[in-house]
N, C-alpha and C positions, 0 to 999 in steps of 0.2 A: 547503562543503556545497551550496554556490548550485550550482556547475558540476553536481553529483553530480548535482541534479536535474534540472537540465536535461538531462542527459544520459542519464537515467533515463527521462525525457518523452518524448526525442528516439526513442529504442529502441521505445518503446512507441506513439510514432507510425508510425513506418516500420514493426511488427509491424501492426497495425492496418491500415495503407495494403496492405500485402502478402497480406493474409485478405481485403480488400474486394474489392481486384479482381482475386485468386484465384476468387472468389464469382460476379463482371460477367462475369466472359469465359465463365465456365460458363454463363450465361443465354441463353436463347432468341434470335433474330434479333428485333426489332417492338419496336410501344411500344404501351400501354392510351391506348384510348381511350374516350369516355361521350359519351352522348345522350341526351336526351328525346323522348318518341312518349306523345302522348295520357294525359299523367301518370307515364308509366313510366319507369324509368331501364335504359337497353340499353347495354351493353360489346360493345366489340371490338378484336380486334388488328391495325393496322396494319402492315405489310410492305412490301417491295421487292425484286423478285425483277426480273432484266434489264432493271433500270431501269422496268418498273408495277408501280404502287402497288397492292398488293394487301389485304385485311381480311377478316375471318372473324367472327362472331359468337362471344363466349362469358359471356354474358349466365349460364349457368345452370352454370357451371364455376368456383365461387368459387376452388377450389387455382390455377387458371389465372390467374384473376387476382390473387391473392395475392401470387404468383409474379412477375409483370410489376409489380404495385406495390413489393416488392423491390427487385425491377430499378432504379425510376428513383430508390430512397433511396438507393442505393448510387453510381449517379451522379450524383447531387447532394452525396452524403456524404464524396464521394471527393474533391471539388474543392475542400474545404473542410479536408482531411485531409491534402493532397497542398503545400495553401499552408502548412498550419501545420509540415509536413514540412522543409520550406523555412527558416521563418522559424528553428523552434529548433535547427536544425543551422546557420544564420548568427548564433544565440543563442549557442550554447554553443562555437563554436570562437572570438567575443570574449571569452566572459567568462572571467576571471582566475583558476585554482584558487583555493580560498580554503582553507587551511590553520591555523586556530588554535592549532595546534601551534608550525606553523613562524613565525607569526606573534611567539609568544611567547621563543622561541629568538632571534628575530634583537631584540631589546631590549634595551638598555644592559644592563652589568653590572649596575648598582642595582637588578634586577628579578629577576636569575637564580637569588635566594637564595628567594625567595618560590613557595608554594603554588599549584597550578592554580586553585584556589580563589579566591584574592585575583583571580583575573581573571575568574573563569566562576562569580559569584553566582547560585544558582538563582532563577528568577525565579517568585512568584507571582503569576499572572494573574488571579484569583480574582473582582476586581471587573470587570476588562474583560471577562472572559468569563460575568459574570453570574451568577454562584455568590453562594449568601446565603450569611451570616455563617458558620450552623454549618457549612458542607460547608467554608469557607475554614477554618475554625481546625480541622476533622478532618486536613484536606491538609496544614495545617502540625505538625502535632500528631507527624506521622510523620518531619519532617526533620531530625531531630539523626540517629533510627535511617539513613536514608539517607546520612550524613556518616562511619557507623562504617566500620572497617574490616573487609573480608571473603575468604573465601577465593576469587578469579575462577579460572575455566578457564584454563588452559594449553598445551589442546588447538590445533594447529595458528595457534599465536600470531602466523607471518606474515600469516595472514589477516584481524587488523585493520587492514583498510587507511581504513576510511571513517572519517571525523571528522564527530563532531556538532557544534550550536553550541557547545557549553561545552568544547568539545574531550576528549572520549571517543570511543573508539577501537572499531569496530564491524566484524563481518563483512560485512555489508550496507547498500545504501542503504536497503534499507527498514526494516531494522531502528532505523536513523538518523534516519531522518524520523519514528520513532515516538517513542523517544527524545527528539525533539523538540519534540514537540506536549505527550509528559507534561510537561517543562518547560516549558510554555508556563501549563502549569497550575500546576506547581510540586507535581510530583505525585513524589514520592522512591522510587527504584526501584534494586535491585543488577543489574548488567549480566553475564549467563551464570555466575552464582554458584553452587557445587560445592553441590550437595543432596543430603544420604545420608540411605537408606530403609533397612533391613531387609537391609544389608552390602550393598546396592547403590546405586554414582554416579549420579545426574542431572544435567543441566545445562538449568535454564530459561533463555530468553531474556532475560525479564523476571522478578524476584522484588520483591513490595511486602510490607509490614507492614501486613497486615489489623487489624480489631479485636479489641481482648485481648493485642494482641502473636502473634498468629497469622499466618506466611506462606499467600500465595497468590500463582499463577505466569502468565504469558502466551506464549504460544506463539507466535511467524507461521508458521505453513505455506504459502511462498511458489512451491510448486513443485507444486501438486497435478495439475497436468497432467503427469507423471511419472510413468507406473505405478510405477515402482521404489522412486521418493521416499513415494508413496501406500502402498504394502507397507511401509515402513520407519516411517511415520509413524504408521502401524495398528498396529507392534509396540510401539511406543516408550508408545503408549496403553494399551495393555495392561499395558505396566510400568509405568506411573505411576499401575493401576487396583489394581494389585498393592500398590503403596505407598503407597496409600489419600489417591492424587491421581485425582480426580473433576472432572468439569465444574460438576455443579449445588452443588460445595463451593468447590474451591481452586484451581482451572484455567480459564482461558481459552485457546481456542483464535481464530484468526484465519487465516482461510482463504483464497488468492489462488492466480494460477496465472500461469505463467512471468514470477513475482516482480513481477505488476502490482499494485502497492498503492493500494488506494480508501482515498483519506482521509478523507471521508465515512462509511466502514463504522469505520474507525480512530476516527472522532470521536462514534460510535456505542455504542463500546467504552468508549471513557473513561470517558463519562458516565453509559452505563447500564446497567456493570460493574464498572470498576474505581474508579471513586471512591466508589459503593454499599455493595463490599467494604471499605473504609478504618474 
């Protein structure tokens, strides 16, 4: 999972690097400049045209200087983007796949007769993460239902290829690294579990056991930079509005684009969603 992300980082650095100074090279010739005159603050743009230095006022053109202050975040932002470009592509081609699967597979016989389980204990975080008592015993309250057995998708089954810590098997990294974080909590969740509506399948991401014994679902919409993806994901809402799956009831959504995931929005979610729902 270490490599996953690095390599997830990595993409998303060099995406990043490639829009920055796609952005630089489209900008103006000059740099801002600023002065003082009798209390007042005066701008201007600096140039170089057959080698003299040339400047122009544009003290009373904010878009202009807007523009040129852009300019110099972008190289500043790029040099700083361009090292880290560096670093986690010499990151991620040392480090090791890391496989919990395969890990578990290459272990004496004495071990092969034994459960994923006996190796991949949910862990609850509850005190390290600063959770009082009651929200900890709500989070565990839900972990036997987590340990049942359920119906998962079957749908294009080669495509779990990503493993999380406790070794489950995921279409995505980022669905992996979410996966992750809810263990982190010890937060009990079915992964792409079969949900029948009104003689129609769904398939959440995520399904938890709300209070009462009532499910409720998490979505990632990791591609919304996709018109196609955005048409499909506006249908699929509409059918989940139909089967009287709602945002402000039993649905979250989680919204990112070319599968950039903020862990920060993610850790947003946990707390001040999905563990509320519990």
């Amino acid at each position: 999972m270490i490599k996953s992300q690095l390599e997830f980082l990595y993409e998303q650095a060099k995406d990043l690097e490639y829009r920055y100074r796609t952005e630089l090279e489209a900008m103006p010739a000059g740099k801002l400049a600023k002065s003082r005159k009798n209390g007042r603050t005066y701008y201007r743009i600096i140039t170089s045209k057959a080698g003299k230095r040339q400047s122009y006022g544009v003290t009373g053109n904010s878009d202009l200087i807007d523009l040129y202050a852009r300019k110099e975040y972008l190289s500043h932002a790029l040099r700083v983007i361009e090292k880290n470009v560096l670093s986690l592509h010499k990151a991620t081609r040392k480090c090791q796949a890391f496989d919990p699967l395969e890990i578990v597979g290459s272990l004496s016989a004495s071990y092969q007769d034994l459960e994923l389980a006996s190796f991949f204990p949910v862990v609850t975080g509850a005190v390290a993460l600063g959770l009082d008592d009651l929200t900890a015993e709500r989070i565990a309250s839900h972990a036997a239902w987590g340990g049942e057995p359920y119906e998962k998708s079957t749908y294009l089954e080669e495509g779990f290829t990503i493993v999380t810590r406790r070794g489950e098997r995921m279409r995505s990294k980022a669905e992996a690294m979410i996966a992750d974080r809810l263990a982190d909590y010890g937060i009990a969740y079915h992964y792409e579990e079969m949900l029948y509506r009104f003689n129609r399948a769904f398939v959440p991401d995520f399904t938890f056991e709300g209070r009462g014994g009532t499910m409720f679902y998490l979505e990632f919409c990791g591609r919304m930079d996709d018109p196609n993806y955005v048409r499909r994901h506006i249908d699929k809402t509409h059918a989940y509005e139909e089967a009287g799956i709602v945002p402000w009831k039993n649905i979250i959504y989680v919204y990112a684009s070319g599968n950039e995931l903020d862990m920060c929005r993610i850790e947003e979610v946990i707390r001040g969603q999905v563990i509320p729902w519990l």
